[in-house]
Rosetta silent file (secondary structure, phi, psi, omega in degrees, C-alpha in Angstrom):
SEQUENCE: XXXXXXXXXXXXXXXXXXXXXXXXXXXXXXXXXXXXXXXXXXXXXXXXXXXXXXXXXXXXXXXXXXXXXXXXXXXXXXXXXXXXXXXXXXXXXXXXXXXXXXXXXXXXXXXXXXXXXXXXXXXXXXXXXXXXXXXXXXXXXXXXXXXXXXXXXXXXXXXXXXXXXXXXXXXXXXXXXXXXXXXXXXXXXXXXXXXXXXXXXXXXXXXXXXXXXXXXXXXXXXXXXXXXXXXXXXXXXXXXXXXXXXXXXXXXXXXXXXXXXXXXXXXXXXXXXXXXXXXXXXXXXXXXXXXXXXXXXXX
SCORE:     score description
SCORE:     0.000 S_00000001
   1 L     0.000  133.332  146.820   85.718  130.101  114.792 S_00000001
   2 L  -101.265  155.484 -167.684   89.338  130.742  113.939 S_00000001
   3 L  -149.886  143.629  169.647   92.621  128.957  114.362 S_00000001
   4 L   -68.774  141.023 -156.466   96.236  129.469  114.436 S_00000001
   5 H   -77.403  -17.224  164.706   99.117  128.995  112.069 S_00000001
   6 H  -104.540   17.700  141.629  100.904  126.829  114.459 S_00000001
   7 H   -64.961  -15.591 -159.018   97.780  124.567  114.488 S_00000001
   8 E  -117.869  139.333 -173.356   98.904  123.782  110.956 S_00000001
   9 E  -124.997  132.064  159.120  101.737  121.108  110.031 S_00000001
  10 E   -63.305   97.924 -157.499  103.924  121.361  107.439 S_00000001
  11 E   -79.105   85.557  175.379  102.534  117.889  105.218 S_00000001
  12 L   -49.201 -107.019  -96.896  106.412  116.825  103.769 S_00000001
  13 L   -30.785  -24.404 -176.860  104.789  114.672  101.617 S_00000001
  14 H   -69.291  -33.277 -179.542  104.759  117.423   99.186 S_00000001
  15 H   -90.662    1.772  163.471  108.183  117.518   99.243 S_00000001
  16 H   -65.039  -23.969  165.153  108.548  114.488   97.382 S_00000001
  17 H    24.902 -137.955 -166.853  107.840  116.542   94.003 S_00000001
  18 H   -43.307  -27.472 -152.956  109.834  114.955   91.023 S_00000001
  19 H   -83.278    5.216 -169.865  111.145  111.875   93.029 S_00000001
  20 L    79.349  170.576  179.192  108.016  109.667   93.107 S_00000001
  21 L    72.657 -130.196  177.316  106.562  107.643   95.656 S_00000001
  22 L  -111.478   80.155  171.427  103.577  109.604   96.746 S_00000001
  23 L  -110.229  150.519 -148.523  104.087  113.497   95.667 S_00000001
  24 E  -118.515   35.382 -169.092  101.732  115.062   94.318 S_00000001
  25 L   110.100  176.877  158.965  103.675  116.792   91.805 S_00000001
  26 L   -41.275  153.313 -169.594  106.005  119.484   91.020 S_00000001
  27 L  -132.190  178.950  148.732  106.508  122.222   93.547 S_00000001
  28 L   -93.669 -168.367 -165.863  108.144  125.436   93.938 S_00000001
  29 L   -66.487  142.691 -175.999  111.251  125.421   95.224 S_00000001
  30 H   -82.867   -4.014  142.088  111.423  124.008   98.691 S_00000001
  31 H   -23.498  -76.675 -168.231  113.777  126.369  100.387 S_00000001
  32 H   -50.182  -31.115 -167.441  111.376  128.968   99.479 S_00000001
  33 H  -112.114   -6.788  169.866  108.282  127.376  100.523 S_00000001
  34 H   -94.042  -86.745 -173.242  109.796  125.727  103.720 S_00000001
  35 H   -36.541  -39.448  158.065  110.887  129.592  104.788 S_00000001
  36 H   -35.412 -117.051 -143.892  107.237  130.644  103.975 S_00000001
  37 H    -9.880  -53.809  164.768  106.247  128.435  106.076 S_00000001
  38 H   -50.721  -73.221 -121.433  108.667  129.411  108.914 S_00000001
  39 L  -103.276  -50.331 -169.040  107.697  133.214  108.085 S_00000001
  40 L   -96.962   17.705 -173.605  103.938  132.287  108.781 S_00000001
  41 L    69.950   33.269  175.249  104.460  130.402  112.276 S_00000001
  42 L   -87.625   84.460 -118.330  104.451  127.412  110.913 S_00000001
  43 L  -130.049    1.849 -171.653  106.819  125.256  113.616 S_00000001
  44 E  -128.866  129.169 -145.749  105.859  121.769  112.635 S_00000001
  45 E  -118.534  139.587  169.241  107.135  120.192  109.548 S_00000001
  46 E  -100.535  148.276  144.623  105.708  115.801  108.906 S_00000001
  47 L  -160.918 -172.306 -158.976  107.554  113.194  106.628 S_00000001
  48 L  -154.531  155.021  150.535  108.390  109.622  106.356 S_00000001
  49 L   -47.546   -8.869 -166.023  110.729  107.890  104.643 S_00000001
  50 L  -123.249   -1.611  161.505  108.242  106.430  102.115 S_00000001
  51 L   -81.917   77.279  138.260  107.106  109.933  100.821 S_00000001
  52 L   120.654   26.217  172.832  109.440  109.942   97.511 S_00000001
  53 L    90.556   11.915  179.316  112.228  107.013   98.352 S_00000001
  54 L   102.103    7.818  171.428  113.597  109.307  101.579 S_00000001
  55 H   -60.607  -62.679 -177.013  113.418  112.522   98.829 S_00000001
  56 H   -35.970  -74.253 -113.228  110.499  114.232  101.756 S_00000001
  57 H   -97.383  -65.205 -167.788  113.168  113.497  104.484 S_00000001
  58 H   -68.162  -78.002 -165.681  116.730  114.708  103.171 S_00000001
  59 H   -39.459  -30.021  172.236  114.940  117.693  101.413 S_00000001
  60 H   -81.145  -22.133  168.516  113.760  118.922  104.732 S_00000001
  61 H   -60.868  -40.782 -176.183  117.061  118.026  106.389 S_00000001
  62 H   -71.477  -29.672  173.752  118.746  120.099  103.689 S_00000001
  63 L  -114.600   31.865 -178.793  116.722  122.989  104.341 S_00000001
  64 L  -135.409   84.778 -139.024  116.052  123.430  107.750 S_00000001
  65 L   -76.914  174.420 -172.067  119.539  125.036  108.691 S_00000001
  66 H   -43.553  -48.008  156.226  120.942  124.506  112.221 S_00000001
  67 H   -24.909  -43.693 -179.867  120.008  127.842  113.519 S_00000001
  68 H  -125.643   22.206  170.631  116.591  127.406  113.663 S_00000001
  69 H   -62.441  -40.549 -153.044  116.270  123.399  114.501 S_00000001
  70 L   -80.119  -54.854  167.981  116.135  124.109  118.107 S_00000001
  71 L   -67.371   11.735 -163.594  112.688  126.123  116.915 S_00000001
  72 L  -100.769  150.809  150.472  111.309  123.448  114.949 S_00000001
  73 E  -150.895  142.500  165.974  109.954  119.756  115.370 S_00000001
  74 E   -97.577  146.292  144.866  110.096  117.327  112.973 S_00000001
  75 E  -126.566  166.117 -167.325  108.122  114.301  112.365 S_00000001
  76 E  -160.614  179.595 -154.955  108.677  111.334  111.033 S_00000001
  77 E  -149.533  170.832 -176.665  107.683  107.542  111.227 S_00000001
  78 E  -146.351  143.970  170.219  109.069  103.959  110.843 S_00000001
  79 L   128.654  -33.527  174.748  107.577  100.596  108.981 S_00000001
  80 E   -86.542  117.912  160.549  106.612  101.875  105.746 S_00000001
  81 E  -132.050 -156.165  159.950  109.153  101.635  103.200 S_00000001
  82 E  -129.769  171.769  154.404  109.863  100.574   99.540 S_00000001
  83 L   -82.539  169.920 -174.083  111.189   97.615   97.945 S_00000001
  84 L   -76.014  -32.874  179.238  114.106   97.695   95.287 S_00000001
  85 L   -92.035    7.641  131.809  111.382   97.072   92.804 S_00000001
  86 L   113.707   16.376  156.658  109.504  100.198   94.227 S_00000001
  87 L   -75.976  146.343 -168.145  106.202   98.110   95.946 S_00000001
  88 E   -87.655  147.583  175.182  105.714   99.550   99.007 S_00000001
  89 E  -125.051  143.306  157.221  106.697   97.016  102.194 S_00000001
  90 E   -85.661  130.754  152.442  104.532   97.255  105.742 S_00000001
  91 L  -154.050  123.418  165.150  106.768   95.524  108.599 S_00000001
  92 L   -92.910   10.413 -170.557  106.872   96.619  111.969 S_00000001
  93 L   -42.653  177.377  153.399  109.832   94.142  113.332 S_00000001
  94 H   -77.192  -49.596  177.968  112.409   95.697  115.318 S_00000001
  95 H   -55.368  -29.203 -173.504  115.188   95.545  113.256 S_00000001
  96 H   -99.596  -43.720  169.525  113.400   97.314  110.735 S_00000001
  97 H   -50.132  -53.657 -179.429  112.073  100.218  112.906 S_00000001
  98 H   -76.147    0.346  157.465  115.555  100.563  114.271 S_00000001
  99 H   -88.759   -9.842  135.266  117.353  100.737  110.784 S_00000001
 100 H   -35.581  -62.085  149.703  114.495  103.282  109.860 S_00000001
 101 H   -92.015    6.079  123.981  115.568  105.375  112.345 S_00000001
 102 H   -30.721  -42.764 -176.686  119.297  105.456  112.006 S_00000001
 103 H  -105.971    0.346  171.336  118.539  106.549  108.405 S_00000001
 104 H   -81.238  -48.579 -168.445  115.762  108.645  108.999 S_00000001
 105 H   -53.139  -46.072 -176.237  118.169  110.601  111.644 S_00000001
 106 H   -84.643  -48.746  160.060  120.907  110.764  108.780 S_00000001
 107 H    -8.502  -57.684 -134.206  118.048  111.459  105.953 S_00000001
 108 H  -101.243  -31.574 -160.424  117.124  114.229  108.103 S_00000001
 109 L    40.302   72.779  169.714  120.874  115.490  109.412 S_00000001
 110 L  -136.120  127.037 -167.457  119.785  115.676  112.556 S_00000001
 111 L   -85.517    9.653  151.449  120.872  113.891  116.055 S_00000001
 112 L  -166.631  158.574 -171.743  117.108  113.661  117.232 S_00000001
 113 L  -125.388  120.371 -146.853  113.925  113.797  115.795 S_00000001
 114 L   -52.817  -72.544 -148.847  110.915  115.723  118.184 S_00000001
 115 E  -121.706  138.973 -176.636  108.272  113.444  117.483 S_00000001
 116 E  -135.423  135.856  158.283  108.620  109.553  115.778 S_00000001
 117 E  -104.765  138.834 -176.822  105.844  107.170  115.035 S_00000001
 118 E   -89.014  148.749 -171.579  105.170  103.757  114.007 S_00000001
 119 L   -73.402  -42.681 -154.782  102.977  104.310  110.111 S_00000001
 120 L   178.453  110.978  177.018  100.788  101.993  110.173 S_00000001
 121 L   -12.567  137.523  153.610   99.528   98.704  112.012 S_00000001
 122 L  -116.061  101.495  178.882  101.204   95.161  111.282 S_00000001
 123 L   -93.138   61.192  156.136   99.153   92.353  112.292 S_00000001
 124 L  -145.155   19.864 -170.366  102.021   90.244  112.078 S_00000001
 125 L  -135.279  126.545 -168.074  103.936   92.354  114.809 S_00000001
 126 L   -87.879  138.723 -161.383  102.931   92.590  118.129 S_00000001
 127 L   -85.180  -26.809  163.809  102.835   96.615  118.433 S_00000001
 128 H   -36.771  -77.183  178.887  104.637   96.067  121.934 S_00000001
 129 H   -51.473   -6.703 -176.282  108.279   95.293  120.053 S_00000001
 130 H   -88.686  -51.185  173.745  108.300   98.022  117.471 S_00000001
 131 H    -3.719  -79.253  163.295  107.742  100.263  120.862 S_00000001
 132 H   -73.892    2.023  157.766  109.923   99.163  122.973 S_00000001
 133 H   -75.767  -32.457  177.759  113.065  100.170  120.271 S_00000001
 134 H   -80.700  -25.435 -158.734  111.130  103.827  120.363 S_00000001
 135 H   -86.361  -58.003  161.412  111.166  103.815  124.237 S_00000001
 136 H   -36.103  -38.197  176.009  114.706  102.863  124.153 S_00000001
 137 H   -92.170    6.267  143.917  116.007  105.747  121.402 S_00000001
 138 H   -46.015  -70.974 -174.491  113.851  107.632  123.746 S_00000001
 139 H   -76.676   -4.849  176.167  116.049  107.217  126.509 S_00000001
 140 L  -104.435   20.813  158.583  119.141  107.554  124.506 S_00000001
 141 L    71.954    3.446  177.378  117.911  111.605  123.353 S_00000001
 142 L   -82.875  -32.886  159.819  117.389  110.213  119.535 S_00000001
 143 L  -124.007  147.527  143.394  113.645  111.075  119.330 S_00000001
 144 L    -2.587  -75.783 -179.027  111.605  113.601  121.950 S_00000001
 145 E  -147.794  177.588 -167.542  108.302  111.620  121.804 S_00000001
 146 E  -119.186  133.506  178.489  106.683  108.798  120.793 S_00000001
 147 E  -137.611  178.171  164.295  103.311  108.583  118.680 S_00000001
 148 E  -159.192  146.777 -164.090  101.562  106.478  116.432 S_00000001
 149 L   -98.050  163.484  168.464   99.661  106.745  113.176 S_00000001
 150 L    66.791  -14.203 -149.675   96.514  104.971  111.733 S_00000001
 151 L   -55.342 -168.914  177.994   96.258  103.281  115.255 S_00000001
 152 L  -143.455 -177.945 -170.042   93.206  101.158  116.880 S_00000001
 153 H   -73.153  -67.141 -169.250   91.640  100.724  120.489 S_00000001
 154 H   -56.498  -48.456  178.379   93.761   97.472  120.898 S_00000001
 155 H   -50.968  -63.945 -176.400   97.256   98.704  120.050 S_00000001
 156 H   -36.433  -56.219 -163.426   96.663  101.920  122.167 S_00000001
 157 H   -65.527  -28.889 -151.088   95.912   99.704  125.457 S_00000001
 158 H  -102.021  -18.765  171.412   98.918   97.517  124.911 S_00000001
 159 L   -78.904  -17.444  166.709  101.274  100.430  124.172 S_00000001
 160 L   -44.887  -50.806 -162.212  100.444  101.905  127.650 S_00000001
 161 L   -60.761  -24.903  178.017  102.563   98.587  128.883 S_00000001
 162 L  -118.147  -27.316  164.282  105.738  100.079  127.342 S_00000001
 163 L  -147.315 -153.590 -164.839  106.001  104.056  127.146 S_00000001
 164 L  -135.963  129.254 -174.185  103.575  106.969  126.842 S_00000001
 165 L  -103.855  113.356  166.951  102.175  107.778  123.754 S_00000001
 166 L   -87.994   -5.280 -162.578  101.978  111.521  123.094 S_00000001
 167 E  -172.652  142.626 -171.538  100.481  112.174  119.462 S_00000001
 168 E  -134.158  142.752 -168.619   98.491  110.476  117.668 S_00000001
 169 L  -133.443  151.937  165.609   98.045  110.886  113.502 S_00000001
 170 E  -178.090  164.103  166.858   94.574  109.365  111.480 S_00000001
 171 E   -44.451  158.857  160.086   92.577  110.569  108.672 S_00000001
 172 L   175.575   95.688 -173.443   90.150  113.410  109.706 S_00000001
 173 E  -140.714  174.383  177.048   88.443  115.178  106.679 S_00000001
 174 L   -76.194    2.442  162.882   84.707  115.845  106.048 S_00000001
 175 L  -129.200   11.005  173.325   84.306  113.144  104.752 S_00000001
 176 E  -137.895  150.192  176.469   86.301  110.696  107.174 S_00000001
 177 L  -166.627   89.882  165.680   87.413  111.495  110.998 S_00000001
 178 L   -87.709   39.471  156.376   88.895  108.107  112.155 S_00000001
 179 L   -75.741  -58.133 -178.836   89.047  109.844  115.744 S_00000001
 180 H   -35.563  -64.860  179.995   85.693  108.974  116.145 S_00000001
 181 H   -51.107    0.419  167.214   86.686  105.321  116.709 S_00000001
 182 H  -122.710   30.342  175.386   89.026  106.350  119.331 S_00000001
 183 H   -67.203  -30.394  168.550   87.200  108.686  120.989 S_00000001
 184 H   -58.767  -46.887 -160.496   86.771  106.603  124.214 S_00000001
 185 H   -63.009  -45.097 -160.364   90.351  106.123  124.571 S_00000001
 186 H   -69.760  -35.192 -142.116   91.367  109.845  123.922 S_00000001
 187 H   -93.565   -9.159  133.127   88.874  111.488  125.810 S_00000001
 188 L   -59.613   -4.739 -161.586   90.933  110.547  129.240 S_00000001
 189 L  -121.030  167.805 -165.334   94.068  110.813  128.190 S_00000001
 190 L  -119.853   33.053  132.569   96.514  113.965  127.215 S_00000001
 191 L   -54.414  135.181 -176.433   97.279  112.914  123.369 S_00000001
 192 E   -88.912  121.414 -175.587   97.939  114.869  121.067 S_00000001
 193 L   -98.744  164.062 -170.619   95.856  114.852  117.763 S_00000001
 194 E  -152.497   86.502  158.342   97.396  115.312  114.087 S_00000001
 195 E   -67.564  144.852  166.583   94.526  114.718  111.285 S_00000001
 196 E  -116.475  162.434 -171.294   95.798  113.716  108.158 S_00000001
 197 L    63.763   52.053 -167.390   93.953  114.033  104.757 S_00000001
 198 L   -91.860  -18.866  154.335   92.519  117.469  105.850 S_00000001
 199 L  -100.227    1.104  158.660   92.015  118.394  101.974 S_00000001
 200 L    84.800    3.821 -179.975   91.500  114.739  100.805 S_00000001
 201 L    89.416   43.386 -173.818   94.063  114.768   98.270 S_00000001
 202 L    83.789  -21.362 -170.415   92.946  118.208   96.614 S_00000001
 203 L   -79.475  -49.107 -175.535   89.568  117.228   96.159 S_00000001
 204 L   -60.349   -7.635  169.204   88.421  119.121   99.519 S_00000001
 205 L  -104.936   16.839 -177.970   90.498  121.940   98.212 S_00000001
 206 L    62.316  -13.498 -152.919   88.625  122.302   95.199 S_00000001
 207 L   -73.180  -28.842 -176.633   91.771  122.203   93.338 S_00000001
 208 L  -104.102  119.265 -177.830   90.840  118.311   91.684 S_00000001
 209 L  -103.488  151.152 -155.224   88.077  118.232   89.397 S_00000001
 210 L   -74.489  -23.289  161.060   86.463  115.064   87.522 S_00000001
 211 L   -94.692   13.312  167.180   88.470  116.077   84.120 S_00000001
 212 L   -66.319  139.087  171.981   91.703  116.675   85.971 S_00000001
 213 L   -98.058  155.286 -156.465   94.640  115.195   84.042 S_00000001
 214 L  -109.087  120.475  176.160   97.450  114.591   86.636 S_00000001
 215 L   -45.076 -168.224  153.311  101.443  114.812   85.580 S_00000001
 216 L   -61.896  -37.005  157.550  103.755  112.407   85.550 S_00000001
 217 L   -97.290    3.526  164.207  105.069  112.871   88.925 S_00000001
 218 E   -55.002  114.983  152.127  101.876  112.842   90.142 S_00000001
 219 H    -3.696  -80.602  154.164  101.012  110.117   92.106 S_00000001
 220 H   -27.724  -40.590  167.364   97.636  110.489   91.361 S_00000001
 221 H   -77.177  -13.819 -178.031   98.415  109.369   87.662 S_00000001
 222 L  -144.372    0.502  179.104   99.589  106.069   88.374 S_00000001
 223 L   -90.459  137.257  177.981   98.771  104.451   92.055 S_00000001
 224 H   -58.513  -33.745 -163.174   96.237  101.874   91.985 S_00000001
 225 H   -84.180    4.795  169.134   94.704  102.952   95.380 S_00000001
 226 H   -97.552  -50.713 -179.183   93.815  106.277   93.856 S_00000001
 227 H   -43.939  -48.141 -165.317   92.487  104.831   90.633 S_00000001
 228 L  -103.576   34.860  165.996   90.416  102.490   92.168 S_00000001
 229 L  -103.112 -177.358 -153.295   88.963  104.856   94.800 S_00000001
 230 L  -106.353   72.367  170.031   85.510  106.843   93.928 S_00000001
 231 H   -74.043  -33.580 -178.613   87.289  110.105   93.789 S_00000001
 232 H   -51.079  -48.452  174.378   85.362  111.151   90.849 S_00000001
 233 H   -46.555  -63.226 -146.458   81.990  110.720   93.052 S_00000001
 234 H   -66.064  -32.175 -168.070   83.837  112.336   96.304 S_00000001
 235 H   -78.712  -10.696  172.666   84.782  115.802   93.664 S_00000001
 236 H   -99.878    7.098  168.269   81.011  116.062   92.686 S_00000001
 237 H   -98.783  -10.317 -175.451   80.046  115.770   96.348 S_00000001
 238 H  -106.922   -6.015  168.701   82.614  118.532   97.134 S_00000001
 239 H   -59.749  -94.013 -165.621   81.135  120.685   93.750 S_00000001
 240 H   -34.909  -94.032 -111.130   77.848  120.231   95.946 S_00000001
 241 H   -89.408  -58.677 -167.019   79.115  121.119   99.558 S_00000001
 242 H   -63.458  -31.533  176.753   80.914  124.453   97.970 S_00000001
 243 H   -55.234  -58.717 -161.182   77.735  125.263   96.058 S_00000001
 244 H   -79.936  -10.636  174.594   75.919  124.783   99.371 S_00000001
 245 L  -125.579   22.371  135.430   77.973  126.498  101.408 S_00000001
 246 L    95.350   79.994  147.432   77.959  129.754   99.331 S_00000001
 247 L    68.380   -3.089 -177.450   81.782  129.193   97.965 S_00000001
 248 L   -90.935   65.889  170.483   83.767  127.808  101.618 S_00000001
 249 H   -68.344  -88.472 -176.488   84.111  124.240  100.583 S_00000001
 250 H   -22.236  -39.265  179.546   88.108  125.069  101.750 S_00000001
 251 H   -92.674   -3.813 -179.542   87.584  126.829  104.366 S_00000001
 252 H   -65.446  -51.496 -157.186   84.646  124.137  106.138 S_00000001
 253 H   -91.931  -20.745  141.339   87.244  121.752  105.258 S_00000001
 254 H   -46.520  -53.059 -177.319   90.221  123.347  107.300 S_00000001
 255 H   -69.241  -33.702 -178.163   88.331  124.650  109.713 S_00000001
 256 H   -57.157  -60.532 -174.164   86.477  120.981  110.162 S_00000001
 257 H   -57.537  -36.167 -175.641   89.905  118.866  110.702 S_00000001
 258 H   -78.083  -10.823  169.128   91.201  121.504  113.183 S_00000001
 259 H   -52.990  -68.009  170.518   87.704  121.320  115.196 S_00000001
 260 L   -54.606   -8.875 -165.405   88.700  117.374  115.484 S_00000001
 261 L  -167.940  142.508  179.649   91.862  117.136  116.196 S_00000001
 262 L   -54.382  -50.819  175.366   94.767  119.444  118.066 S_00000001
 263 E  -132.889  159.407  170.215   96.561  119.845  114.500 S_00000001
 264 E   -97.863  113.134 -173.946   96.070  119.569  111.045 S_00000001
 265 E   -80.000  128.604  164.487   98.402  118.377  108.326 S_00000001
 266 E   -94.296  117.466  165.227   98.479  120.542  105.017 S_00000001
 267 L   -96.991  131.634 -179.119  100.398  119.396  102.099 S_00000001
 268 L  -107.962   92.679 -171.963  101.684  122.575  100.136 S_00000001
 269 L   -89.910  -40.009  175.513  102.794  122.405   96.198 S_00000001
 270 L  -153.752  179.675 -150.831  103.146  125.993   96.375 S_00000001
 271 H   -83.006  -31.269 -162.651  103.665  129.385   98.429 S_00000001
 272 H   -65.238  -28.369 -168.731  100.334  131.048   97.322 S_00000001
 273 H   -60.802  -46.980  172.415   98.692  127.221   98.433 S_00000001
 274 H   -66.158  -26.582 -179.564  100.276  128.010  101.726 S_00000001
 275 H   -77.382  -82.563 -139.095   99.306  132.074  102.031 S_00000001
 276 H   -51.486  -60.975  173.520   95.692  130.628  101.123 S_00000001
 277 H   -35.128  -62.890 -154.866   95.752  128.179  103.847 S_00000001
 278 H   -74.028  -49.742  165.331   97.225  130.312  106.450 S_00000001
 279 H   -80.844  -12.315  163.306   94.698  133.440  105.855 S_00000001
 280 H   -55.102  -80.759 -154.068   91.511  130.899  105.567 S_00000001
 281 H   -45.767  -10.259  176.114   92.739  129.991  109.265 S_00000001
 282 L  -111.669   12.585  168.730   92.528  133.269  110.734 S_00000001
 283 L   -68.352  134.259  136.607   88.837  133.868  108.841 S_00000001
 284 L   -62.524  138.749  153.238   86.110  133.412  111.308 S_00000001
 285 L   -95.478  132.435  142.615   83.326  130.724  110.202 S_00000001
 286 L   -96.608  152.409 -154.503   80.124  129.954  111.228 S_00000001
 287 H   -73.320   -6.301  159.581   80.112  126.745  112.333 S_00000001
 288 H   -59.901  -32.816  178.643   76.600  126.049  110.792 S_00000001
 289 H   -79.289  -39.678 -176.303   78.293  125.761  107.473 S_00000001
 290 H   -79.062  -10.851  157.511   80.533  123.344  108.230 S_00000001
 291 H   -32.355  -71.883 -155.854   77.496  121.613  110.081 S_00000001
 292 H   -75.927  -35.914  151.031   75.722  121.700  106.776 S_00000001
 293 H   -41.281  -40.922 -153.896   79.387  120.319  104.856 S_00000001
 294 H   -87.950  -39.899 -158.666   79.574  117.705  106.850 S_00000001
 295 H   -74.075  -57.818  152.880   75.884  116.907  106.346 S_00000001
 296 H   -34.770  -31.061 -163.325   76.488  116.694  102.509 S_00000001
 297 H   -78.647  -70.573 -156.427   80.406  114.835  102.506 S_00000001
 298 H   -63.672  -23.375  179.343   78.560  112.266  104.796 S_00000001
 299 L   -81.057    0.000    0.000   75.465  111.263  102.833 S_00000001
């Protein structure tokens, strides 16, 4: 099996470099590596406002010149932010999705943004009211379409009551594919899938090892929800799966998320990271290896 470079989203997170919040380090420059991108049919570029304080968001606004917006679509999401002391806040109100997207739109310097999403559930927000502010900036040409990340079974049915949900974003790596749990809903309906975490934070890319030391603008060096995850386990289970699958750990685990889902998000530090990506996808696999990937990442 093979797949196409406009299968593959542009992961801004990446673009977050030096600024904090979650980047995953230094980069090269992003002109250069947003035109790669461009140059390799690459048509779909993700961020958020909470990838590097609104750094992800303005750098792609800054580089994505007028000329070629109209070939482009951005995404981008509302609820996740920071605090002034630099803790991450969840809230889904209204007021705070629609001052999200007023500054995501100027973040971005753009007058609409293709596809916008709510981030992440808030069980203290009925998922109806963040909604109906996207259905509304819908009808007033400021975003395209409407999606939502992370989602569940319940949210989905209740957002049918207010617009039409086109895209959908969740984890979906070998060793997670939170798809499954929506598979009833999906498998009627004409959403659009986006896996996220398709290399797992590097480990599924071979690139993080059990003795990696991480910079300083690394994330990875300082968020608690990395420290106190088993990554160390997950990089000797992905030693094993590359061993086992005669050296394709990378490409099983490209090749997996785009199996699962209409597109895949790729975060990109640099242009050869992107060249790699973009010729694995046009490799044929057999799909027995990532059978036999899968069968390791899962036990």
């Amino acid at each position: 099996m093979s797949i196409d470079a406009s299968q593959i989203i542009f992961g801004g997170a990446s673009l977050s470099s030096v600024g904090g919040g979650y980047g995953m380090g230094e980069i090269d420059n992003p002109r250069v590596l947003i035109e790669a991108a461009l140059d390799q049919g690459i048509k779909l570029f993700d961020t958020a406002p909470i990838y590097g304080f609104n750094q992800s968001e303005q750098t792609l606004g800054q580089n994505l010149s007028s000329d070629i917006r109209e070939s482009v679509k951005i995404i981008s999401k509302a609820g996740v932010s920071w605090h002034d002391n630099k803790r991450v806040n969840l809230s889904n109100d209204p007021k705070v999705i629609q001052s999200m997207l007023e500054e995501s739109l100027n973040n971005l310097d753009t007058d609409y943004i293709d596809i916008y999403m709510t981030h992440w559930p808030d069980s203290k927000v009925d998922i109806r009211r963040p909604l109906e502010v996207l259905k509304k900036a819908q009808d007033q040409g400021k975003i395209m379409s409407i999606g939502m990340c992370n989602t569940n079974s319940e949210d989905l049915l209740k957002a049918k009551e207010v617009c039409d949900i086109e895209y959908i974003q969740s984890e979906c790596n070998l060793f997670q594919n939170k798809f499954e749990s929506l598979a009833k809903d999906l498998k009627s309906s004409n959403i659009k899938t986006m896996g996220w975490g398709t290399f797992d934070k590097g480990i599924l890319a071979g690139t993080v090892k059990t003795d990696r030391k991480f910079d300083k603008y690394d994330c990875r060096s300082w968020a608690p929800w990395w420290k106190k995850s088993n990554w160390k386990e997950k990089v000797k289970l992905a030693d094993k799966i590359n061993r086992e699958t005669n050296g394709e750990l990378f490409n099983c685990a490209l090749q997996y998320s785009l199996s699962h889902s209409h597109y895949s998000i790729c975060g990109f530090k640099s242009v050869e990271q992107l060249m790699q990506t973009v010729e694995c996808a046009k490799d044929e696999i057999d799909y027995s290896l990532i059978e036999k990937a899968l069968h390791f990442a899962r036990a």
